[in-house]
Structure formats: C-alpha cells, structure tokens
FIMARKOL-436595 format. One record per atom (N, C-alpha, C, CB): residue in one letter; x, y, z; atom name. Coordinates in steps of 0.05 Angstrom, whole numbers, m for minus. Glycine has a CB too. Layout:
REM residues N
+----+--------+--------+--------+----+
| aa |   east |  north |     up | at |
+----+--------+--------+--------+----+
|  a |      X |      Y |      Z | CA |
...
+----+--------+--------+--------+----+
END
This chain:
REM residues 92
+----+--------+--------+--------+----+
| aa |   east |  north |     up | at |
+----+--------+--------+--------+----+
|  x |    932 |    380 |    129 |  N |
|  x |    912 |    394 |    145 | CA |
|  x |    914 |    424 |    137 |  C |
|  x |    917 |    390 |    175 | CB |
|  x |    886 |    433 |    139 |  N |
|  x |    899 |    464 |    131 | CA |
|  x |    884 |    478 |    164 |  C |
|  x |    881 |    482 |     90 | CB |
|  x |    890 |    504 |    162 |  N |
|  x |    889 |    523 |    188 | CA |
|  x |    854 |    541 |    177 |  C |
|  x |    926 |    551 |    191 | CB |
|  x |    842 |    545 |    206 |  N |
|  x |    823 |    554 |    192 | CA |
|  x |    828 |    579 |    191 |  C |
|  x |    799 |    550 |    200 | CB |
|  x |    813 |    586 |    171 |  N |
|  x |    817 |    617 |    165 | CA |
|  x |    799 |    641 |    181 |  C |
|  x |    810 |    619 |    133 | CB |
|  x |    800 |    666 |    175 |  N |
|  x |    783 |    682 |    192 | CA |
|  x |    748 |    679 |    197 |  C |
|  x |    789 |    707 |    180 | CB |
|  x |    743 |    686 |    213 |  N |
|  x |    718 |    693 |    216 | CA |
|  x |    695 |    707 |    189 |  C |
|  x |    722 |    711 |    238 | CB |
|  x |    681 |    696 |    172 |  N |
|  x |    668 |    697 |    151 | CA |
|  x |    681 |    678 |    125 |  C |
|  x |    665 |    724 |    147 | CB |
|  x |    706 |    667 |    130 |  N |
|  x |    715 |    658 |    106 | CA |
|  x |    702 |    626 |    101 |  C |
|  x |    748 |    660 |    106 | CB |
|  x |    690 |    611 |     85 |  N |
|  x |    694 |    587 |     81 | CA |
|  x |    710 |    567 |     99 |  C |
|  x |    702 |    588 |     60 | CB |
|  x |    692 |    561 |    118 |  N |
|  x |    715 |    538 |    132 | CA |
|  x |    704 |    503 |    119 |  C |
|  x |    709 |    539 |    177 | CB |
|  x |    677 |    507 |    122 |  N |
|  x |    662 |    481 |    111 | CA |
|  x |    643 |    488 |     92 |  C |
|  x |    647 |    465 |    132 | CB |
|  x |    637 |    461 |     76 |  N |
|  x |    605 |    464 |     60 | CA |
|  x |    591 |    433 |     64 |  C |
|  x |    609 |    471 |     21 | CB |
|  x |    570 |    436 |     72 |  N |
|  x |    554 |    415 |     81 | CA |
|  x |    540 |    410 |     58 |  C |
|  x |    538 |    420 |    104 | CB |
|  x |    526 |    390 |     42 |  N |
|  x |    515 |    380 |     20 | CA |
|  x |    496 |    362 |     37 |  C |
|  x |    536 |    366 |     m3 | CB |
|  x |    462 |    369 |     27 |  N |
|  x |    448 |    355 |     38 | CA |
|  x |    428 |    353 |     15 |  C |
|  x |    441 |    364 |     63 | CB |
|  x |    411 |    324 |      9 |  N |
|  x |    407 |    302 |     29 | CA |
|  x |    435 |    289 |     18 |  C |
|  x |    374 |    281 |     26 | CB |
|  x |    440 |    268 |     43 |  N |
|  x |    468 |    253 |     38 | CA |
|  x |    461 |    230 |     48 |  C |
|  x |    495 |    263 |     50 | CB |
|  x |    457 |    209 |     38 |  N |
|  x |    457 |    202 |     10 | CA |
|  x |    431 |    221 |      2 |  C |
|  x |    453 |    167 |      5 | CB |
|  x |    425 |    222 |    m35 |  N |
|  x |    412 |    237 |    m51 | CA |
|  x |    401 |    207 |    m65 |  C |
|  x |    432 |    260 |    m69 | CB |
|  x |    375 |    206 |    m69 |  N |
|  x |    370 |    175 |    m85 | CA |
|  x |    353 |    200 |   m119 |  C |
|  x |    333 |    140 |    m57 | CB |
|  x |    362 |    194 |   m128 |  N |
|  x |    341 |    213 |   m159 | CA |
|  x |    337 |    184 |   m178 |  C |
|  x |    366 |    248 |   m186 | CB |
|  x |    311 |    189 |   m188 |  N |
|  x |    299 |    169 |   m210 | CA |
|  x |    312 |    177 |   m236 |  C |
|  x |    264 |    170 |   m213 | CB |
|  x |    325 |    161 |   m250 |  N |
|  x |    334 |    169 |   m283 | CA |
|  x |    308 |    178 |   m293 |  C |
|  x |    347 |    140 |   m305 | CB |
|  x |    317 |    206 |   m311 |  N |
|  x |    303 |    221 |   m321 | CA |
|  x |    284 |    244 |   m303 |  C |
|  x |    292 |    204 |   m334 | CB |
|  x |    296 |    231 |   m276 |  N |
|  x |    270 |    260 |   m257 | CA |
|  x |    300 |    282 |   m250 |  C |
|  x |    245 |    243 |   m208 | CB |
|  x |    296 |    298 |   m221 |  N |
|  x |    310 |    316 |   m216 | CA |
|  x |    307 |    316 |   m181 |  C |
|  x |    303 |    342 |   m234 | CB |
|  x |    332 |    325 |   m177 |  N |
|  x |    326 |    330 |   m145 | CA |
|  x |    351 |    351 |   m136 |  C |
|  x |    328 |    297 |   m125 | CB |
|  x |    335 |    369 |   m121 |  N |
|  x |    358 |    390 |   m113 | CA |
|  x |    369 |    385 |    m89 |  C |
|  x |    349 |    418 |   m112 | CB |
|  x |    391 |    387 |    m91 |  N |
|  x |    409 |    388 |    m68 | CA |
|  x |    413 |    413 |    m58 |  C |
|  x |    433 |    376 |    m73 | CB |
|  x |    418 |    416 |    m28 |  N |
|  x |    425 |    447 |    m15 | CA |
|  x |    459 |    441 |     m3 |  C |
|  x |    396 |    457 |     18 | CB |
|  x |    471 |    461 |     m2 |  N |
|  x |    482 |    472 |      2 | CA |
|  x |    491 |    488 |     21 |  C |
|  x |    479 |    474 |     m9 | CB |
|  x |    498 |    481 |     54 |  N |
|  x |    512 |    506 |     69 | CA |
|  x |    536 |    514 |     70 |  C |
|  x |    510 |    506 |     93 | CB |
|  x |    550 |    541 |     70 |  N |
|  x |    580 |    539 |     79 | CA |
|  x |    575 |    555 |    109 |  C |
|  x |    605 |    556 |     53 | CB |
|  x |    593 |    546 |    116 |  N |
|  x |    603 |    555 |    147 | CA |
|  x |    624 |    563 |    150 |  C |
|  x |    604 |    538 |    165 | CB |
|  x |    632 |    588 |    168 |  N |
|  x |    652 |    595 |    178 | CA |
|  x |    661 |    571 |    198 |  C |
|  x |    649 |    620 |    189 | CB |
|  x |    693 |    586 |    217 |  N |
|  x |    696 |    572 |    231 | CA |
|  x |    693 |    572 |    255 |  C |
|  x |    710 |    568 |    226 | CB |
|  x |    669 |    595 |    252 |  N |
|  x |    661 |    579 |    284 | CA |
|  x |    618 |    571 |    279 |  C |
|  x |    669 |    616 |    323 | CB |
|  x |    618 |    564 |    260 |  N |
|  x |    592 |    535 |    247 | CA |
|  x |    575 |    559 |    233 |  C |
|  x |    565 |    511 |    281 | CB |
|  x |    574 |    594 |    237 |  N |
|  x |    561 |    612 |    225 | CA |
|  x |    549 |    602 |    198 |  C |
|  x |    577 |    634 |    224 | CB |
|  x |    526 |    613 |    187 |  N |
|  x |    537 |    606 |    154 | CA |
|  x |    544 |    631 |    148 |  C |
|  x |    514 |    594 |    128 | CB |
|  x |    556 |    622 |    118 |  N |
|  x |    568 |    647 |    106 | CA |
|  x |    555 |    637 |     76 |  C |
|  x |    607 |    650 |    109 | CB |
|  x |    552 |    672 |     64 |  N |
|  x |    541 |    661 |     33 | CA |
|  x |    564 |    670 |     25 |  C |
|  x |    513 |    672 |     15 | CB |
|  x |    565 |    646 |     m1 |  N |
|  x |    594 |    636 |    m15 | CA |
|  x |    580 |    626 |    m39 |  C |
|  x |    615 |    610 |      3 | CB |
|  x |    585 |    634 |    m56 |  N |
|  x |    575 |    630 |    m91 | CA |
|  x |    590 |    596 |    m92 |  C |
|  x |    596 |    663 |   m122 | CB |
|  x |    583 |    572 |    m99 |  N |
|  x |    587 |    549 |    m96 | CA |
|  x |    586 |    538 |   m122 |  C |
|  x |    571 |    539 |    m77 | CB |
|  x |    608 |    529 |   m132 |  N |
|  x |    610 |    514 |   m161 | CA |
|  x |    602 |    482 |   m147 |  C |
|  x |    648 |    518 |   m179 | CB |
|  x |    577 |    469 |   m162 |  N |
|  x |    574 |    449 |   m166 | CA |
|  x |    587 |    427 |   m189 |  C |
|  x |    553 |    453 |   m166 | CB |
|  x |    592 |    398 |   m186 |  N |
|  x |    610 |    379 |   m205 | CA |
|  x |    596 |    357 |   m193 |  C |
|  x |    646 |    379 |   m202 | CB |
|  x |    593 |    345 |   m217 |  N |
|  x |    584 |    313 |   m210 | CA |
|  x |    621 |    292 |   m218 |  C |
|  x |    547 |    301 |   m242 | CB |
|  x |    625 |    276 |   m210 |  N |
|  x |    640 |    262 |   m208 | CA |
|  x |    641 |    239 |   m233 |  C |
|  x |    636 |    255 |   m183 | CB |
|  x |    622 |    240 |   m241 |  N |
|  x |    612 |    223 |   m263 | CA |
|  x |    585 |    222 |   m278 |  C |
|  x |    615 |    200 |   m253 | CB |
|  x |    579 |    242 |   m298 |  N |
|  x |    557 |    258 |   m313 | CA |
|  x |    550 |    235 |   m324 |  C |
|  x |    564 |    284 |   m333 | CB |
|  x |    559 |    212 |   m336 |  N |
|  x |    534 |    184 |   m339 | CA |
|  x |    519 |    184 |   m319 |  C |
|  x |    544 |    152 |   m339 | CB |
|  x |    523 |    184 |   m307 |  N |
|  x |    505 |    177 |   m273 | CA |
|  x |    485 |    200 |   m269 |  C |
|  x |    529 |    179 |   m241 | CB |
|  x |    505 |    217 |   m270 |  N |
|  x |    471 |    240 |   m260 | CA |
|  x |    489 |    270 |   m258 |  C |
|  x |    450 |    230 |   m215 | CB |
|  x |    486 |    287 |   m275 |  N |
|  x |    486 |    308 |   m276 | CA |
|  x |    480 |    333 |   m257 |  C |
|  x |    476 |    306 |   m291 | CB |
|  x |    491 |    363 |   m249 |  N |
|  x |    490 |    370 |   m231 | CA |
|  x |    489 |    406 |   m244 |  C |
|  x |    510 |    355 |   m213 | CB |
|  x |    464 |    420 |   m239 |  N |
|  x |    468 |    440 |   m247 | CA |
|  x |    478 |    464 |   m233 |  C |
|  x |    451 |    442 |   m255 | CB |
|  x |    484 |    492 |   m244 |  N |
|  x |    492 |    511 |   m228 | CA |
|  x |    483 |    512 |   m203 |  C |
|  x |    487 |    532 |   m238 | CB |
|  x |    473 |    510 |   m199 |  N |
|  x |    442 |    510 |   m174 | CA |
|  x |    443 |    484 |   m149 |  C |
|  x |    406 |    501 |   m196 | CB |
|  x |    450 |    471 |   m162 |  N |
|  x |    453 |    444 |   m143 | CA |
|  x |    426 |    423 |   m158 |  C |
|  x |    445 |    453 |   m101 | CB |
|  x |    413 |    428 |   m177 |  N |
|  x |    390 |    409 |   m181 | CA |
|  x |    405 |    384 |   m200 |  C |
|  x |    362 |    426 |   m197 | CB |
|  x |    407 |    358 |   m187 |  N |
|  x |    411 |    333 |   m201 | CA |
|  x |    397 |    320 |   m226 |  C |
|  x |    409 |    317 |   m185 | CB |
|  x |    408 |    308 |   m244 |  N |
|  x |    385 |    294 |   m263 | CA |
|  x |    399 |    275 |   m260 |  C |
|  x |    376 |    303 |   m293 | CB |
|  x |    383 |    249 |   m262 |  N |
|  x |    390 |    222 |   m262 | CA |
|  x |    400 |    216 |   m293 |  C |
|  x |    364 |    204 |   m253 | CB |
|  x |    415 |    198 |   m306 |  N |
|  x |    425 |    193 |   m329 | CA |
|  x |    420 |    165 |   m329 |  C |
|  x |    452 |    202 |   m333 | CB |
|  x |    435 |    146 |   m306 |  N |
|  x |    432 |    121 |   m312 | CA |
|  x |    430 |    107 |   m286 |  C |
|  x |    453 |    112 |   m330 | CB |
|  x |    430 |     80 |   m282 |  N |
|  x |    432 |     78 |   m258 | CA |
|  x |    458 |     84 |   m252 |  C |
|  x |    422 |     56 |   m249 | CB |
|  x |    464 |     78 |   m220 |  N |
|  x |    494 |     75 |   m214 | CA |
|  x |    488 |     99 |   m187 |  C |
|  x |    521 |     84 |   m247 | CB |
|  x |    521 |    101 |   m184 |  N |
|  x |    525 |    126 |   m151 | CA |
|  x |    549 |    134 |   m163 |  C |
|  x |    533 |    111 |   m110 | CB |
|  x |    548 |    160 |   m160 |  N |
|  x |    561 |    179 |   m163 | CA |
|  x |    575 |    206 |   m147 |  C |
|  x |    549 |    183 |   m176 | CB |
|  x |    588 |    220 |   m139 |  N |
|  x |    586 |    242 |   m123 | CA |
|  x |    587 |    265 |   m128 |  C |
|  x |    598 |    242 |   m110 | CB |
|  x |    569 |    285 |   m116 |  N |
|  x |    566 |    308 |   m129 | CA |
|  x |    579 |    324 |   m105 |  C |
|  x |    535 |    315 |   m140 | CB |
|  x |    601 |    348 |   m112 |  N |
|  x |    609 |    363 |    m93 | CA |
|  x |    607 |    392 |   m104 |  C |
|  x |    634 |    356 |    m84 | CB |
|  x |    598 |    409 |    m78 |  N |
|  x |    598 |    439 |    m82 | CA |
|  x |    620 |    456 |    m65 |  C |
|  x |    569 |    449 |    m74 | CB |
|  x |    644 |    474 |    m92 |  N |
|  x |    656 |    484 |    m78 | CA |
|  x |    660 |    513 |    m75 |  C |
|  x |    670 |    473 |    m81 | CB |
|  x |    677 |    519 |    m54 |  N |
|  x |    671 |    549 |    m53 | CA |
|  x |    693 |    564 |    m58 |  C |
|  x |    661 |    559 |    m27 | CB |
|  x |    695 |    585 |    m70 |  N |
|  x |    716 |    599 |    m89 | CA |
|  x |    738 |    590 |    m75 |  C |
|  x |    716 |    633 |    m91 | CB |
|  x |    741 |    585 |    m49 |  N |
|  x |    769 |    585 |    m28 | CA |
|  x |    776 |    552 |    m37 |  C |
|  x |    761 |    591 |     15 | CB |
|  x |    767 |    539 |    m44 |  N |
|  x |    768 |    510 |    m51 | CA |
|  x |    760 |    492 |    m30 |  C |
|  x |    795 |    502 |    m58 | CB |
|  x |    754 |    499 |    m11 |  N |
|  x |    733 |    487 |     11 | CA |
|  x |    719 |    469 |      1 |  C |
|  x |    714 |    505 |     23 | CB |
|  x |    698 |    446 |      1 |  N |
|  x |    682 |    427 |    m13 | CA |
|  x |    670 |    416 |     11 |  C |
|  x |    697 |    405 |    m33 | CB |
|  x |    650 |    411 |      0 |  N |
|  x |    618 |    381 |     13 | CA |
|  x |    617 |    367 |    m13 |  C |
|  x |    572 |    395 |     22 | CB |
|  x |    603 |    342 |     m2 |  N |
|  x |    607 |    317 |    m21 | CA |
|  x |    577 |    312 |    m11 |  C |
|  x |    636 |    289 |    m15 | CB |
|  x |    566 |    297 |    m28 |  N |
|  x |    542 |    283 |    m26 | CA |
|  x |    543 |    258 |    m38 |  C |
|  x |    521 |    296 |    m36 | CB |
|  x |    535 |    225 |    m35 |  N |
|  x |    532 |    217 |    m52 | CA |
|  x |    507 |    204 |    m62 |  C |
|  x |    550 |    209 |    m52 | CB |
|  x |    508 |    205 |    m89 |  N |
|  x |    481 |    214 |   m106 | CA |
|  x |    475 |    177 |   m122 |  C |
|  x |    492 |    247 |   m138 | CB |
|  x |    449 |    167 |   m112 |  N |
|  x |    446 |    140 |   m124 | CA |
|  x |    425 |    151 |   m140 |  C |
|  x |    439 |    114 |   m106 | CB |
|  x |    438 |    143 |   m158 |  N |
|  x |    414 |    141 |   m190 | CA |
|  x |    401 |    114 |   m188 |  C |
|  x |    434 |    142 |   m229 | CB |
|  x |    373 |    109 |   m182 |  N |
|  x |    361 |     84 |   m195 | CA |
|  x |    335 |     85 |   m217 |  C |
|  x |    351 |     68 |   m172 | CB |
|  x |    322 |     71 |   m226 |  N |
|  x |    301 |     65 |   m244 | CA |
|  x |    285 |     68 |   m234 |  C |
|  x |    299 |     45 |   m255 | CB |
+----+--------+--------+--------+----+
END
C-alpha cells in the first residue's frame, strides 16, 4: 500500500472509455484524469504504454490504433508512477 501524498501530487489516474472497443486499422482516443488526494484534478504530463502493440498501439497523446484483433491494456502514467489502466478490445 502506499500513503497518499500531498495535496496536488498524483494520487490517481483514471483512463476512460473502460472498456475502449477500436476497429483494426481505425483510432480512438482515450482521456486521461489524474487526481490528487482529495479527487481535485491535477495536470500531470502522462506517459502512455500499450501492454501488447500486436493488439493496438498507443500514442503520446492517448490515441489507440487497432493492429489485430484481441484485448489488450493500455495504461497512462504519471511521472510519480501512479497509473490507470483501460482495457482496450481490438475487433474487425
């Protein structure tokens, strides 16, 4: 468990839509909140990662591209290592 930290720091990041459905070959952006710890948001520069880039790709930005079918998860994190998860179904 960790302790939350001060007032403006990264306590959470919410990843929305959750589930994410994207067509192989289209795109869909995902958003991104972080929150302090008491639900504020806070802007926090957010590294995006897909879990498995066959599946569907994830840019600086949060915008998905489908690759193949399958589910995958894409998470955005915040310099503090804080994370949201989404997970992302690629179909046809």
């Amino acid at each position: 468990a960790c302790t939350p930290g001060p007032v403006g720091e990264v306590a959470s990041v919410t990843v929305t839509p959750n589930p994410a459905t994207v067509t192989i070959g289209l795109t869909r952006a995902l958003t991104a909140t972080a929150r302090d710890v008491n639900g504020a948001p806070v802007t926090a520069t957010l590294t995006w990662r897909s879990d498995d880039e066959s599946i569907a790709t994830v840019s600086a930005t949060g915008v998905v591209t489908g690759v193949r079918t399958g589910t995958t998860t894409v998470r955005a994190t915040a310099p503090n290592g804080v994370f949201g998860t989404t997970t992302v179904i690629v179909a046809e």
